[in-house]
N, C-alpha and C positions, 0 to 999 in steps of 0.2 A: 695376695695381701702382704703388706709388711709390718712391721713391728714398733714398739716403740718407748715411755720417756714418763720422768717427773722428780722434782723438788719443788721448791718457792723461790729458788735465786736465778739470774738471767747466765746464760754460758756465753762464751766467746763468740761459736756461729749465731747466736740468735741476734735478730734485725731488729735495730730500732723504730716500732713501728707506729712510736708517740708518733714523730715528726714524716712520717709519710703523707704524700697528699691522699685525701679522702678515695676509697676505694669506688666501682661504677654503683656496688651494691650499697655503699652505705649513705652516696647521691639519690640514689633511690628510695633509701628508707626516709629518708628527709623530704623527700617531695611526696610520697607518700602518706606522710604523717602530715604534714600541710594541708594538702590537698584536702583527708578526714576532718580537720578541723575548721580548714575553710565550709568545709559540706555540712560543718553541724554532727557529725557523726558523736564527737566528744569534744571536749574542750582544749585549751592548751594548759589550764589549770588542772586536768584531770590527768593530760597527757605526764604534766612534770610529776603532779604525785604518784601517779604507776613509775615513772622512771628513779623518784627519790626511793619509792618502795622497796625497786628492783636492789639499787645501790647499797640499800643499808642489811640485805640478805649475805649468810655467812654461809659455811661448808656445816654448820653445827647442825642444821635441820638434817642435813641428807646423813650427817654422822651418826643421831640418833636413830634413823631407818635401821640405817647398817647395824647397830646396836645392839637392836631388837629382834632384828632377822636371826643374828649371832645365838638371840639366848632365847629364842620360841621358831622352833622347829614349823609350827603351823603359821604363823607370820611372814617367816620366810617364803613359805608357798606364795602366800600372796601377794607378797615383793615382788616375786618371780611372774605372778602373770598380770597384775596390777600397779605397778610405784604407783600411781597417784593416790588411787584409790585404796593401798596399805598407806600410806603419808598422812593420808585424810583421819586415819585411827587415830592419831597419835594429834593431830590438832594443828596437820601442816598442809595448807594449803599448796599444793606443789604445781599448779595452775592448769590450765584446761589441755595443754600440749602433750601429747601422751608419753611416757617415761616407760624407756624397757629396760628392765635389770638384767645383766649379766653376769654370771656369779663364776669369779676362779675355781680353779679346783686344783688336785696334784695333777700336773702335767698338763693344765690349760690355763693361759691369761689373756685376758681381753685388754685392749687396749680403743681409746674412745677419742675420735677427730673429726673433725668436720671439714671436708676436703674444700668447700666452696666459701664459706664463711667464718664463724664462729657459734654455730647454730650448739648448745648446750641448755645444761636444765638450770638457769639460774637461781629460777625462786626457789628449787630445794639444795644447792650448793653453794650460789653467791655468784657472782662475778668469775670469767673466765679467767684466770693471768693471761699474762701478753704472751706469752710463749705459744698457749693456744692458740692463737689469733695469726701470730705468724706465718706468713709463706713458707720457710723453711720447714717449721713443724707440721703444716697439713700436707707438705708434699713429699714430706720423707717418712710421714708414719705410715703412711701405704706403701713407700717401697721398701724403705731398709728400716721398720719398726727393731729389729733386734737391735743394730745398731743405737738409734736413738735413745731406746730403755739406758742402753748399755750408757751412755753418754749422761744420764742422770742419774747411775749411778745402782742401775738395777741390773745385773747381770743371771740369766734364764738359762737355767739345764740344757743344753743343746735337746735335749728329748721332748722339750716344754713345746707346746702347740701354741702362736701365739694368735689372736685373732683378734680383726681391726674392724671396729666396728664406724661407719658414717655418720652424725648425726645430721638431721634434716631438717628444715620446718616446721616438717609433720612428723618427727617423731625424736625423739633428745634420747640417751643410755645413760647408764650408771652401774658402775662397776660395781659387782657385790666383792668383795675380797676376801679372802679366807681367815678365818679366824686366828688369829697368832698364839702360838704356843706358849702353853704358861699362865692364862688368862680364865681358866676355867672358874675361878674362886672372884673373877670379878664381878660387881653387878654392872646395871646398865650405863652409869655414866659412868665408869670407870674405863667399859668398852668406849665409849663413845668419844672417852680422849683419846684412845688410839687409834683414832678413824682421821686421818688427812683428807683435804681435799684433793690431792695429786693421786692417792690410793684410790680415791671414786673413781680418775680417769682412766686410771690403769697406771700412770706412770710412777708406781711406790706401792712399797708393799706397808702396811698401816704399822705402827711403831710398835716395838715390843714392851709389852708389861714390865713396869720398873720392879 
């Protein structure tokens, strides 16, 4: 496995993949999704509002998880063998696609890519950025992930274990990240401003308390 990456702005390798033609998988999600509606399955009226739903989702839902986890030791548990089902506590529907948390530690980080897609937990994070989406970025966070980190500006202990985690179809990650020092005296949304979306993937470590 290899290592890897995160902020919110584009780098120089990274491809623009506005202007790309449509990839074989996202022809197929289109013919797919037709085909459903042609068959009566759902609408196209039901189809656009799941997609406007999807669109208007932020990184704040998955921030609050992490939040919580942060400051209920017993919560945290259930992060760890449930996301959806801890999300659903709290009043977030994080959808029916199973969500596995993996939680940093000293001398471990996980880093989270979808080598084939863009397969991610939307409804509790928001929208991938394009970096994620990228060729460049799914084919180099498995081989040279330290690199990549390194490139956004996260540089890892050499002693740091890093691990890359696939996401699938059937099953989406989310980076638990470690609590930042200094923060003991915060409450919950105070954590939960220091929670990024890039921190969830692995590629950021969550901001420090001002």
């Amino acid at each position: 496995m290899a290592e890897a990456h995160g902020h919110d702005h584009a780098h120089p390798h990274q491809p623009d993949i506005e202007d790309a033609a449509p990839s074989h998988y996202q022809l197929m999600t289109e013919a797919v999704a037709g085909l459903l509606v042609e068959k009566g399955v759902f609408t196209a009226d039901a189809l656009r509002a799941m997609l406007e739903a999807i669109d208007a989702k932020s990184p704040a839902d998955g921030a609050r998880v992490v939040a919580r986890a942060w400051a209920d030791d017993a919560f945290r548990t259930r992060v760890l063998e449930d996301v959806n089902a801890a999300a659903s506590e709290l009043g977030i529907d994080a959808g029916s696609i199973p969500i596995r948390a993996v939680a940093n530690a000293p001398g471990l980080h996980n880093l989270v890519v979808c080598t084939l897609c863009s397969c991610y937990p939307r409804l509790l994070i928001g929208l991938p950025p394009d970096w994620y989406k990228s060729r460049a970025y799914r084919s180099r966070a498995v081989r040279e992930p330290r690199a990549v980190l390194r490139e956004f500006g996260l540089e890892l202990p050499t002693e740091t274990v890093v691990r890359v985690h696939d996401s699938t179809a059937d099953l989406r990650y989310l980076v638990l990240p470690e609590r930042p020092a200094g923060s003991d005296s915060l409450d919950e949304d105070a954590l939960a401003a220091l929670v990024t979306r890039d921190c969830m993937i692995g590629t950021a470590r969550p901001r420090a308390p001002a």
